[in-house]
C-alpha positions in Angstrom: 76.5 244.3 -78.0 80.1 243.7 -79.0 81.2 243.0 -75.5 78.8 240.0 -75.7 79.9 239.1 -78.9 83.5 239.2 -77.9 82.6 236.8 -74.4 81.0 234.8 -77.6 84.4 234.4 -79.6 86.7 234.3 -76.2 84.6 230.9 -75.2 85.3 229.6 -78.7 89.0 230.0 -78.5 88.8 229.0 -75.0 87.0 225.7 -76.7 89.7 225.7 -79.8 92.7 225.7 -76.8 91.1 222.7 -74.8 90.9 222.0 -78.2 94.9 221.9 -78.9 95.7 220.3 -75.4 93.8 217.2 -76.5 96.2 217.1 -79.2 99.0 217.8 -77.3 97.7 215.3 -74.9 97.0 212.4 -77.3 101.0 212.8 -78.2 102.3 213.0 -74.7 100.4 210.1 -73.8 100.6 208.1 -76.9 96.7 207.7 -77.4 96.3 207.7 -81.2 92.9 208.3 -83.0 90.1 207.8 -82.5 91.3 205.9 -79.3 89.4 208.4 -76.4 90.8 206.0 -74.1 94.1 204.5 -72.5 95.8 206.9 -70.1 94.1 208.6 -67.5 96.1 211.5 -68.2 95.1 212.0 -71.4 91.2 211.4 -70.5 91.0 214.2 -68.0 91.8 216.5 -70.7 89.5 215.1 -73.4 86.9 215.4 -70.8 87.3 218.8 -70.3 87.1 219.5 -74.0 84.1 217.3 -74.0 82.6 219.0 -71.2 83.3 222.5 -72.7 81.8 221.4 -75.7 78.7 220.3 -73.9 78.2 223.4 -71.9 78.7 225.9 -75.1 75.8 224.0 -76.6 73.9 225.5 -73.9 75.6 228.7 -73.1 75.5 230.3 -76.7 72.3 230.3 -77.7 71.1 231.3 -73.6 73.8 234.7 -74.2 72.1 235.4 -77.5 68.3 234.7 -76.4 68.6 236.4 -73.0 70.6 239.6 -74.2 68.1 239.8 -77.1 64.7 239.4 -75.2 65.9 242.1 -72.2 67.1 244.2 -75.0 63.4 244.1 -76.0 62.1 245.1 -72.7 64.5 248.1 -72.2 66.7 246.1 -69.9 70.3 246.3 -69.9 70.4 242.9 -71.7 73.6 243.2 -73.6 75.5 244.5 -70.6 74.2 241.3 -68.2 74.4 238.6 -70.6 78.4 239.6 -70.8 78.7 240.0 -67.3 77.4 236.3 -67.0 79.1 235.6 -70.3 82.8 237.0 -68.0 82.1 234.6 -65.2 81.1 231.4 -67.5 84.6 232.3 -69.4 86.5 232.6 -65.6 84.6 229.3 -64.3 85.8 227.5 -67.2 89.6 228.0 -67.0 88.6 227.4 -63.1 86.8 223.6 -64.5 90.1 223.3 -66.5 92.6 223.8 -63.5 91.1 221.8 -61.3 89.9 219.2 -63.8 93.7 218.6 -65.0 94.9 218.5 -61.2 92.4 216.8 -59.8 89.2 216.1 -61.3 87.3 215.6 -57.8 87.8 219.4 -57.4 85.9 221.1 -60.7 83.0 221.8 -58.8 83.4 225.3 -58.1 84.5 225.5 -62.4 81.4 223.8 -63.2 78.8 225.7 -61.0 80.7 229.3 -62.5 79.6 227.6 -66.1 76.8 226.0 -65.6 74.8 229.1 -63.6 75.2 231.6 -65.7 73.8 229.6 -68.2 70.9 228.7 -66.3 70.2 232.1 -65.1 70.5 233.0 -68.6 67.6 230.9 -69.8 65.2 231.3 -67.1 65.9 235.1 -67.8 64.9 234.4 -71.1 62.0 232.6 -70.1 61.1 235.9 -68.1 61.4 238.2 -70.6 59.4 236.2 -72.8 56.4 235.8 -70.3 56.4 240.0 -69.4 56.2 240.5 -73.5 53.6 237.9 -73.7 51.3 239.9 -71.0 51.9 243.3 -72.8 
């Protein structure tokens, strides 16, 4: 369990550092708040933040459910959800890369965030249906 939790906290400083680069960003490129707009520069990291923000709203809850509910059924839940938890943190400094030097390329980032994730729930979704039956 405290692997997961630590995948848990490493994805929110991940989130706090896109975070500070938006910061960074607005002063480099002069984009004062709340403008989210101006330089295209300074949008391609916003949208990254964004983004990460959009996929931890998804990703947290899906760690804690699936880990919990495989847990219940004597699976190795903890262990998978951080296994899945390692490649979500990976794809999103892969998203972040490519998102910042060419935004046409965060394919590979996004599918390494967005799978896990989606494995995560439909694992979820399992577990729940084999307890259901018992």
């Amino acid at each position: 369990m405290e692997l997961m939790i630590a995948v848990i906290v490493f994805a929110l400083i991940e989130y706090m550092f896109f975070t500070a680069k938006v910061g960074w960003a607005r002063g480099k490129f002069g984009i004062n708040a709340p403008a989210i707009s101006g330089d295209p520069a300074f949008e391609v990291y916003f949208r990254v933040q964004q983004n990460t923000l959009e996929q931890l709203i998804i990703f947290i809850p899906a760690i804690i459910a699936f880990s919990h509910t495989a847990e219940m059924l004597a699976w190795p839940g903890y262990e998978i959800a951080s296994g899945l938890g390692i490649i979500w943190l990976i794809g999103r400094i892969a998203y972040y890369k490519a998102y910042i030097g060419d935004p046409a390329k965060r394919g590979i980032g996004f599918i390494m965030t967005f799978m896990p994730s989606a494995a995560m729930l439909l694992g979820t979704l399992l577990c729940l249906a084999i307890l259901a039956v018992r």
